[in-house]
C-alpha positions as CSV (number, residue, x, y, z in Angstrom):
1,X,0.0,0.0,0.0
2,X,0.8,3.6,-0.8
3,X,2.8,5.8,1.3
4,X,0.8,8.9,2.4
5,X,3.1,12.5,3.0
6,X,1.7,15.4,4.7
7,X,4.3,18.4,4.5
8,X,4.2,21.4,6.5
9,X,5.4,25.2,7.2
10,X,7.9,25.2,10.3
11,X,10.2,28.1,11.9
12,X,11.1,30.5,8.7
13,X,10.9,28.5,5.9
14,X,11.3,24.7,7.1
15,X,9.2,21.9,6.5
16,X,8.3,19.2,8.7
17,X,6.7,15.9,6.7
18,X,4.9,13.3,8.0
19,X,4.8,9.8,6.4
20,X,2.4,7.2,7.0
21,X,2.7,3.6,5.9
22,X,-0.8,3.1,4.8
23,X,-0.8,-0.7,4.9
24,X,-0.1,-0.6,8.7
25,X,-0.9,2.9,10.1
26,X,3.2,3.8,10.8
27,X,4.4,7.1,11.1
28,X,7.5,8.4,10.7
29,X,8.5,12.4,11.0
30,X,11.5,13.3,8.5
31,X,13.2,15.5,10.9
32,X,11.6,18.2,13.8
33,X,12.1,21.8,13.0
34,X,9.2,22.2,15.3
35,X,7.5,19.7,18.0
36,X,4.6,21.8,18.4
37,X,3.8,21.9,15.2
38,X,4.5,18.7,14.3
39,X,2.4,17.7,17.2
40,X,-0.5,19.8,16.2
41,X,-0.8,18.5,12.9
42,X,-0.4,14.8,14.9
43,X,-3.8,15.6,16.7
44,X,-5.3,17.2,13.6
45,X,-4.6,13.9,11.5
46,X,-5.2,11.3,13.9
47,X,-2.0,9.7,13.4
48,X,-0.1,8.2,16.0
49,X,3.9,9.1,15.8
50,X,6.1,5.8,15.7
51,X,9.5,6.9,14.2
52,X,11.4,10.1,14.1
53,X,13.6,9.9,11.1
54,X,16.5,12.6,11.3
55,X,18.8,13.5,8.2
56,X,21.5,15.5,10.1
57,X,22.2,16.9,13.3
58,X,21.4,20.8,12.8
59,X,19.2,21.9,15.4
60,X,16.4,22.9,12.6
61,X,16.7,19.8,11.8
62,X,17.0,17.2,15.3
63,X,15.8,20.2,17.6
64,X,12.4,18.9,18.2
65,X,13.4,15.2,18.9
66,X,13.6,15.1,22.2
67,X,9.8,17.0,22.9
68,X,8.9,14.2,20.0
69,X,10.2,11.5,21.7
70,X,8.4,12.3,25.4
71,X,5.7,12.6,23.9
72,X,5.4,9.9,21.9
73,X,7.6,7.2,22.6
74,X,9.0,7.4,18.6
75,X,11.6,5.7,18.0
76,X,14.8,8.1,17.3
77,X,16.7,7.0,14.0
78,X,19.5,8.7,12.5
79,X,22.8,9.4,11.7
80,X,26.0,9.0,14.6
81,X,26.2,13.0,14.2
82,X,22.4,13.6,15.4
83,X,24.2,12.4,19.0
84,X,25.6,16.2,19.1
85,X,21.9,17.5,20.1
86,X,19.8,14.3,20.6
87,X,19.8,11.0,21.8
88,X,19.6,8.2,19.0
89,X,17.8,4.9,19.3
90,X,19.3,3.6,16.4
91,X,22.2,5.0,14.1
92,X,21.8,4.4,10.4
93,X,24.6,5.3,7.4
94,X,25.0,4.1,3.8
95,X,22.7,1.0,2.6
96,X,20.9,0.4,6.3
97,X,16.9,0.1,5.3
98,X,14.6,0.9,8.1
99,X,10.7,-0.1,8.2
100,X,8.1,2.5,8.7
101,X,5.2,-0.3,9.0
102,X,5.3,-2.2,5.5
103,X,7.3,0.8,3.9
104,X,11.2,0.2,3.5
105,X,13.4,3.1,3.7
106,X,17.4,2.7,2.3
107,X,19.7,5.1,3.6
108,X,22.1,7.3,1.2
109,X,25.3,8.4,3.0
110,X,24.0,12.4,1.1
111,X,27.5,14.2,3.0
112,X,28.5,17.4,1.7
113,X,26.3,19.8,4.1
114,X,27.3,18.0,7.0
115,X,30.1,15.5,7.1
116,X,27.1,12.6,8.2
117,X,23.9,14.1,6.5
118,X,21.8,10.9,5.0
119,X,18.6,10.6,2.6
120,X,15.8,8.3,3.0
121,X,14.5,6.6,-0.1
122,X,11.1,5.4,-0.6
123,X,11.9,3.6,-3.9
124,X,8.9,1.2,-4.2
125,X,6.5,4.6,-3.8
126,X,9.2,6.8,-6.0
127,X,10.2,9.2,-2.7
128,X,13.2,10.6,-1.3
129,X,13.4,12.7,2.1
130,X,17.0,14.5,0.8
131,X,16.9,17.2,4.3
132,X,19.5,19.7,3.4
133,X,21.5,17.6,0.5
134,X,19.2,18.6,-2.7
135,X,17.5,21.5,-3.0
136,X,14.7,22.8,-5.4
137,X,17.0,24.3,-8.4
138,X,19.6,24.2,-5.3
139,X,21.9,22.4,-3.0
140,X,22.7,22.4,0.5
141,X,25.9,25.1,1.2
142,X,29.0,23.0,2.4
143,X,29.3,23.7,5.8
144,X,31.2,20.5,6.9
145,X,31.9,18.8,3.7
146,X,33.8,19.7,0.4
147,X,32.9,19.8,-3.1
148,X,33.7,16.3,-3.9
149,X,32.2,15.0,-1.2
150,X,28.4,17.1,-2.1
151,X,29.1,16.1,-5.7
152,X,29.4,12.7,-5.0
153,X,26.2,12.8,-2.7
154,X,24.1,14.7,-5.9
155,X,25.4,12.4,-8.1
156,X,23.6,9.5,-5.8
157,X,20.3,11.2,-5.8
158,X,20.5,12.4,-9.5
159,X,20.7,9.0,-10.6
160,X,17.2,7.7,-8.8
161,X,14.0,7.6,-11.0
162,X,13.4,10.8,-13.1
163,X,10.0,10.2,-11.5
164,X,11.1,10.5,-8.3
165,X,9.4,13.2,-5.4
166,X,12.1,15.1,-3.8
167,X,10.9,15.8,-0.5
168,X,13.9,18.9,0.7
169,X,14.0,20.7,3.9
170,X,13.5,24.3,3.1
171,X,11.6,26.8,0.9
172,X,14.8,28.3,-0.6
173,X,13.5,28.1,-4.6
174,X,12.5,31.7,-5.2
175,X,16.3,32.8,-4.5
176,X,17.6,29.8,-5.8
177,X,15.8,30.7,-9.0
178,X,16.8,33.8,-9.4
179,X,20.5,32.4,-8.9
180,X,20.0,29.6,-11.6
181,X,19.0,32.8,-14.3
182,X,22.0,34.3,-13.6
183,X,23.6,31.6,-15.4
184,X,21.3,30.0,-17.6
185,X,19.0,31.9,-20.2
186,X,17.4,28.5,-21.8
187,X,14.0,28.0,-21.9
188,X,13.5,25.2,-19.6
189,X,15.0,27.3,-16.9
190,X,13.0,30.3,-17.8
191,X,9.7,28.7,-17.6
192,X,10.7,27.1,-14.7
193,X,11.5,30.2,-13.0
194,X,8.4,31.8,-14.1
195,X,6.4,29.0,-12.2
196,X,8.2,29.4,-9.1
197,X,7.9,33.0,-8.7
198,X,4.1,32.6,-9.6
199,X,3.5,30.1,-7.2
200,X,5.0,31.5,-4.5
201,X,3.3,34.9,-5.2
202,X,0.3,33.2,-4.3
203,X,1.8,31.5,-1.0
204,X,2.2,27.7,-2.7
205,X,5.3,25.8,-1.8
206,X,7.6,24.6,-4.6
207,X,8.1,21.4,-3.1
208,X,8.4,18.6,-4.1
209,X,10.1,18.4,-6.7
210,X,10.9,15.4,-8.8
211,X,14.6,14.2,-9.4
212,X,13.6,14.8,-13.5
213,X,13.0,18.5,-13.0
214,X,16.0,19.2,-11.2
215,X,17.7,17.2,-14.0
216,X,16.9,19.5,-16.7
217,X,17.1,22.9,-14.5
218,X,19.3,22.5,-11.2
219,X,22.7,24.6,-11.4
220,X,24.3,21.9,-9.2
221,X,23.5,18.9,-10.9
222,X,24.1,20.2,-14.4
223,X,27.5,21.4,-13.7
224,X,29.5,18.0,-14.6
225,X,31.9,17.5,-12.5
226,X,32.9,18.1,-8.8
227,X,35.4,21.1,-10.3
228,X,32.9,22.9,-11.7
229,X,30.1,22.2,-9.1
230,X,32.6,24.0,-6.8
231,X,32.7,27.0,-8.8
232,X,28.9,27.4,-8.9
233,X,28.7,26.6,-5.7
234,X,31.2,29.3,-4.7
235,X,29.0,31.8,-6.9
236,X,26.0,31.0,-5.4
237,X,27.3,31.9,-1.7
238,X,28.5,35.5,-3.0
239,X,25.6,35.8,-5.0
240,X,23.6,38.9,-4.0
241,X,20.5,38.8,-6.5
């Protein structure tokens, strides 16, 4: 059975998703920006939390476990960095699977933004939780990792299903749009762009995206190589637009 996703707004420009294993009535929370919230929209649902499922350690990220986890009883997965702000129930890296009811879950090793970051890949229901790795028309800036080691990650995720919904962390695509024009004047791009800026005119998130779209329009992933991913990534941290 299907895997159900309910995202929502946290803190500035966050989002918290919730992902129930239809088949069995599991829960999982891809990271906790904000236990209230997350909570609220619990209660709201009727959905009972049974795994907390954390991508990196940054406290917009694993902040809320701890509220999640008293509350709940979850169970606290993620990766040996999350230890820096949270207790772990059980630390997952590079080709672990965890169960969410009937739904499997493999783990990418996604470092680059942190040294440990991972993403969680729903590949029977064509979904990824990426947290702070891939972006819509962006990446995650290197704050631990180096160029190589982001590349590397992108390259993971880029080669998933075109099909594939890209759940990221953060409502960044406006300014990562305007980023992406600065360097590309195609069409695809342009229309792109267009959509984005519409769409968030009217309040509408821009995510997910799919692993095809970002194909065809991402900056990061079209550069080529980890050389030239460096450079753009470089650019986009001085870039003022």
């Amino acid at each position: 059975m299907p895997l159900t996703v309910r995202q929502l707004p946290c803190l500035k420009d966050n989002y918290g998703f919730l992902a129930r294993d239809e088949a069995t009535g599991a829960v999982a929370c891809v990271d906790t920006p904000d236990a209230e919230a997350i909570l609220a929209e619990l209660q709201t649902l009727g959905w009972g939390l049974t795994h907390i499922l954390n991508t990196h350690w940054h406290p917009d990220h694993a902040g809320g476990n701890a509220a999640l986890k008293a509350a709940t009883g979850a169970l606290v997965v993620g990766p040996a960095e999350v230890a820096r702000v949270s207790t772990l129930d059980r630390i997952v890296g590079q080709d672990d699977v965890v169960l969410v009811g009937e739904t499997r879950f493999s783990v990418l090793d996604t470092g680059g933004h942190t040294l440990g970051h991972v993403s969680y890949v729903d590949a029977e229901d064509q979904i990824a939780f990426v947290g702070d790795t891939l972006f819509a028309l962006g990446c995650g800036r290197l704050f631990e990792g180096d160029a190589r080691q982001m590349w590397a990650s992108l390259s993971k995720l880029a080669a998933l299903p075109d099909e594939t919904a890209v759940y990221c962390a953060h409502e960044y695509t406006a300014a990562n749009a305007r980023f992406a024009l600065s360097l590309d004047h195609g069409e695809a791009l342009a229309a792109r762009a267009e959509a984005v800026f519409a769409a968030r005119a009217r309040g509408e998130p821009t995510v997910p995206t799919t692993i095809g779209l970002e194909k065809v329009t991402n900056p990061f992933l079209l550069a080529g190589d980890e050389t030239r991913f460096g450079a753009i990534r470089a650019a986009k941290d001085a870039f003022q637009g």
